[in-house]
KOLRO-735992 format. One line per 3 residues: number of its first residue (from 1); their letters; for each residue x negated, y, z negated of C-alpha. Coordinates in steps of 0.05 Angstrom, whole numbers, plus 32768, in hexadecimal, padded with zeros to 4 digits. Layout:
REM KOLRO-735992
NUM = a = X Y Z | ...
This chain:
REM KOLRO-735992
1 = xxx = 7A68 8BDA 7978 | 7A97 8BA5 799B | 7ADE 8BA0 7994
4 = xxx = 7AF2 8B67 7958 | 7B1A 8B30 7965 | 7B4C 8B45 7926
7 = xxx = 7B5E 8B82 7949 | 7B36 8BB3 7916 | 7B11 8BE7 7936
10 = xxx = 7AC5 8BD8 7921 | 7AAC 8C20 7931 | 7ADA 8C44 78FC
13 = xxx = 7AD0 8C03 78C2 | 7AB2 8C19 788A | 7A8F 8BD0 7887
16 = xxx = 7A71 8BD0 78CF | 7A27 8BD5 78C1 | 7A36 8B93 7882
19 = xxx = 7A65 8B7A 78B1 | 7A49 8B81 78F7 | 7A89 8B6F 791E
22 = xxx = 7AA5 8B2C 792B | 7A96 8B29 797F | 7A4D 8B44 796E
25 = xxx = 7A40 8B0F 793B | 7A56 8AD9 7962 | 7A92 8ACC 792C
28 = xxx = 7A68 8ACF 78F2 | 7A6C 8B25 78D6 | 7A56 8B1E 788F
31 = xxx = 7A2E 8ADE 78A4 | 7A64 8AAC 7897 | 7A9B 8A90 78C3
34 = xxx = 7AD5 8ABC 78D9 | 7B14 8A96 78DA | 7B34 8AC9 7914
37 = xxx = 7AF4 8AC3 7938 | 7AEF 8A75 7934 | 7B2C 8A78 794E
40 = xxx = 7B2A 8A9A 7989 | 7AE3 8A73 7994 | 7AFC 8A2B 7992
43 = xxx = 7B2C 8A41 79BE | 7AF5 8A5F 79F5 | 7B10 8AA3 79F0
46 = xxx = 7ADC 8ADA 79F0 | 7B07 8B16 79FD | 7B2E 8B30 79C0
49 = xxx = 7B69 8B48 79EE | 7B76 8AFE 7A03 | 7B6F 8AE8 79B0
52 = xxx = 7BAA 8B10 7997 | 7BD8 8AD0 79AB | 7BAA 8A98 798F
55 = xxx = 7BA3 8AC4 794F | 7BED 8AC6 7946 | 7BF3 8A80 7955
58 = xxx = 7BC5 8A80 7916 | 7BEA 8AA7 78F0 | 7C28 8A83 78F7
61 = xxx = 7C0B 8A44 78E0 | 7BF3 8A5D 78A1 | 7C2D 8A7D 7899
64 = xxx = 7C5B 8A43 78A5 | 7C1A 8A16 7868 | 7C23 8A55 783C
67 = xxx = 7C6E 8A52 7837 | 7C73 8A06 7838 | 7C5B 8A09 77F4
70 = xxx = 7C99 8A23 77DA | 7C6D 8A42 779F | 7C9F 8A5F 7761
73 = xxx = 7CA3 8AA3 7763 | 7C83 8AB5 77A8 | 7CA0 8AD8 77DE
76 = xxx = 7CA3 8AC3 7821 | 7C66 8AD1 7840 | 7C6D 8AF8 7885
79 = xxx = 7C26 8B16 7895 | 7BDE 8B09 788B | 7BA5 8B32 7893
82 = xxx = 7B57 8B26 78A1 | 7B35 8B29 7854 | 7AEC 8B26 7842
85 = xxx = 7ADE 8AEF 781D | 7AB1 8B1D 77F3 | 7AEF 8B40 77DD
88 = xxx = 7B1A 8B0B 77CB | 7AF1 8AD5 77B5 | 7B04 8ADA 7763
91 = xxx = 7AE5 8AB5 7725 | 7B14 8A7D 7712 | 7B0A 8A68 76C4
94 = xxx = 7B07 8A1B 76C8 | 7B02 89EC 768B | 7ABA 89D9 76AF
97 = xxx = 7AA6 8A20 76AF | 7AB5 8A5F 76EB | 7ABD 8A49 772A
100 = xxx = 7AC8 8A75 776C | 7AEC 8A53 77A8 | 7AE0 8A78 77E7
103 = xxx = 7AA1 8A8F 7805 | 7A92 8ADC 77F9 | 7A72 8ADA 7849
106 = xxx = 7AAD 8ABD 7864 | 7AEE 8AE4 7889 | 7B30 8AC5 786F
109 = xxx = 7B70 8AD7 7880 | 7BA4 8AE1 783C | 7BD2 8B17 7824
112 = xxx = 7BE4 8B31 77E3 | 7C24 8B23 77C7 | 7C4B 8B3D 7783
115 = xxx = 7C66 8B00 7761 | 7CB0 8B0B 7757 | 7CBE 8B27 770E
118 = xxx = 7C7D 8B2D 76F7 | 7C44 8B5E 76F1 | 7C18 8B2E 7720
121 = xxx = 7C04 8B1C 7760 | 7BFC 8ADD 7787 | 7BB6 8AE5 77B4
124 = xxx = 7BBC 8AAE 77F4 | 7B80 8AA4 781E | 7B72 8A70 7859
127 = xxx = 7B3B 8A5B 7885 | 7B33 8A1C 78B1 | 7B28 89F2 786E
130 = xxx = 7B4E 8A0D 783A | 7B92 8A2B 7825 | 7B86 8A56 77E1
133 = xxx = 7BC6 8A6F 77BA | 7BB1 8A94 7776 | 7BD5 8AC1 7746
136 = xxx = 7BB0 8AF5 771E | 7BBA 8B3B 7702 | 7BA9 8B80 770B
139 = xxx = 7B68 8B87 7738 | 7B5F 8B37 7741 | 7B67 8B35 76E7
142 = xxx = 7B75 8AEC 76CD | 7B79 8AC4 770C | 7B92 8A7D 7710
145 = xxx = 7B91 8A49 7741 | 7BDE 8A41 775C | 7BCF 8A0A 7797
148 = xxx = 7B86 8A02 77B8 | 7B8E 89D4 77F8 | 7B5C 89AE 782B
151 = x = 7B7A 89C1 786B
């Protein structure tokens, strides 16, 4: 298999034959758009080696959106890390019924954060369009919308 853009090593994933590697799916490895891989696309660069400084360019932009929120109770955010939508798209109970927000094909990057003097977590998750903070409890239990943002 090819290298990824992200930097994991598609040959020892568990998820390479769903997944089928970023570079050999032309930025799309569980069919939908990779936000690392768009990345390094719009910007013409085909060789993950030469990526690493776009996708930390990235990162400190959605890092600089994330904190900008100022969001009670949640720590400074300092890394984020390439998530499958699949795994962190949760059920949000809505007065107008469930709802999901992200796109279970998609590659976000988020992180995982304990909310300060609680038993929760805040989950974050960004693409090109959107800017997801959510709070929820033990394995993704109760989750509620905190901020969802158009980019």
């Amino acid at each position: 298999m090819e290298p990824s853009y992200c930097g994991i090593d598609c040959d020892a994933c568990t998820l390479n034959t769903a997944c089928h590697g970023c570079v050999a799916s032309g930025g799309h490895p569980f069919g939908g758009d990779c936000i690392v891989a768009s990345c390094c696309q719009q910007r013409g660069l085909t060789d993950p080696a030469d990526c690493i400084a776009a996708i930390d360019e990235l990162k400190a932009q959605l890092l600089a959106e994330f904190n900008a929120l100022a969001t009670t109770g949640m720590p400074v955010v300092t890394d984020l890390n390439t998530l499958r939508g699949a795994y962190v798209n949760l059920v949000y109970a809505l007065p107008s019924g469930p709802v999901q927000l992200l796109d279970d094909t998609k590659v976000y990057l988020g992180n995982q954060l304990e909310k300060t003097g609680t038993e929760r977590c805040y989950g974050l998750a960004a693409d090109a369009q959107v800017l997801l903070v959510c709070e929820y409890g033990d394995g993704g239990s109760d989750p509620e919308i905190v901020v969802f943002k158009r980019r």
